[in-house]
N, C-alpha and C positions, 0 to 999 in steps of 0.2 A: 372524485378522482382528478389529482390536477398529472400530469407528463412533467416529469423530471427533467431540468437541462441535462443534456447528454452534447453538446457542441464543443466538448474540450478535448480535444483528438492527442494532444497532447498530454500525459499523464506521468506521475514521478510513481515510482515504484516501489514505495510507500503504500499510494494509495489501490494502484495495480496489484500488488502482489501480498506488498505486510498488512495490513487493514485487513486481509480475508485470509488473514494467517494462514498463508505459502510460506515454509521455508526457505531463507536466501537461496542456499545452497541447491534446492529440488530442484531435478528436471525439466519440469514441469513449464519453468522458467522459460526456459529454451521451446518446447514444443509447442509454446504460443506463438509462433512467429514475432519474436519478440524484437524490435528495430531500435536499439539506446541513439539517443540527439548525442550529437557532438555540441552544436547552438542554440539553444541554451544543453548545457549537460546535468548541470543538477537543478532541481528544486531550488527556488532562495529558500524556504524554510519549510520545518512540519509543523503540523499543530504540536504545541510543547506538554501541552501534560497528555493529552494522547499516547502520543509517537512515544510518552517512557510506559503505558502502559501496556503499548502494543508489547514493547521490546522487552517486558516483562514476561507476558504470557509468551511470547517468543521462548525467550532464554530460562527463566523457571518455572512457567506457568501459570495457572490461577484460574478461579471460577472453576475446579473441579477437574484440571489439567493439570499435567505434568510438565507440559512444553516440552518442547524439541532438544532443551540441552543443550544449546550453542551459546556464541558468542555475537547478537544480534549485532549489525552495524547499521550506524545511520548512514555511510557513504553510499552504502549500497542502494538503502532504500531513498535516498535524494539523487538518486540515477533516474532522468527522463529518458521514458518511453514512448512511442506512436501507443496508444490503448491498443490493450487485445482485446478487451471485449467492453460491455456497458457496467459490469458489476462493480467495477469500480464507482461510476459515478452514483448507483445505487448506497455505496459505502459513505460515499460523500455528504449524498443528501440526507442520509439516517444520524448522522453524525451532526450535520446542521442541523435540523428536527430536536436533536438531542439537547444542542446547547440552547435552546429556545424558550 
């Protein structure tokens, strides 16, 4: 068992919210007490082949999904936020595990 860094209190909303496929547009957003940075306000970048895969399953789906049918933006998800919770950096470190 090693403990994940979890010290990144600042998170882009990519990996907050798109990464654990939340819809831009859900609620869901909001009821996290969710606080957008004005300084820094976006992400400088996503992971590139990632972030089209998300915004895939986002917008048509895959792996056995339909997706949500939208029009995924990347503006949105390079919106920094304070973290709402740790799952984010769980997404993170699976993600690093992955490319390894």
């Amino acid at each position: 068992f090693t403990e994940m860094p979890t010290d990144n209190f600042v998170e882009s909303s990519f990996w907050n919210f798109d990464a654990l496929f939340q819809p831009q547009q859900h609620p869901a957003r909001d009821q996290h007490d969710t606080f957008f940075l004005l300084d820094p306000a976006e992400a400088p970048q996503l992971p590139p082949g990632y972030s089209s895969k998300v915004k895939k399953v986002h917008s048509q789906g895959g792996y056995g999904s339909q997706g949500y049918r939208y029009e995924w933006k990347v503006e949105e998800a390079k919106k920094n936020l304070l973290r709402t919770h740790t799952t984010s950096a769980s997404a993170r470190a699976l993600f690093q595990l992955a490319r390894q």
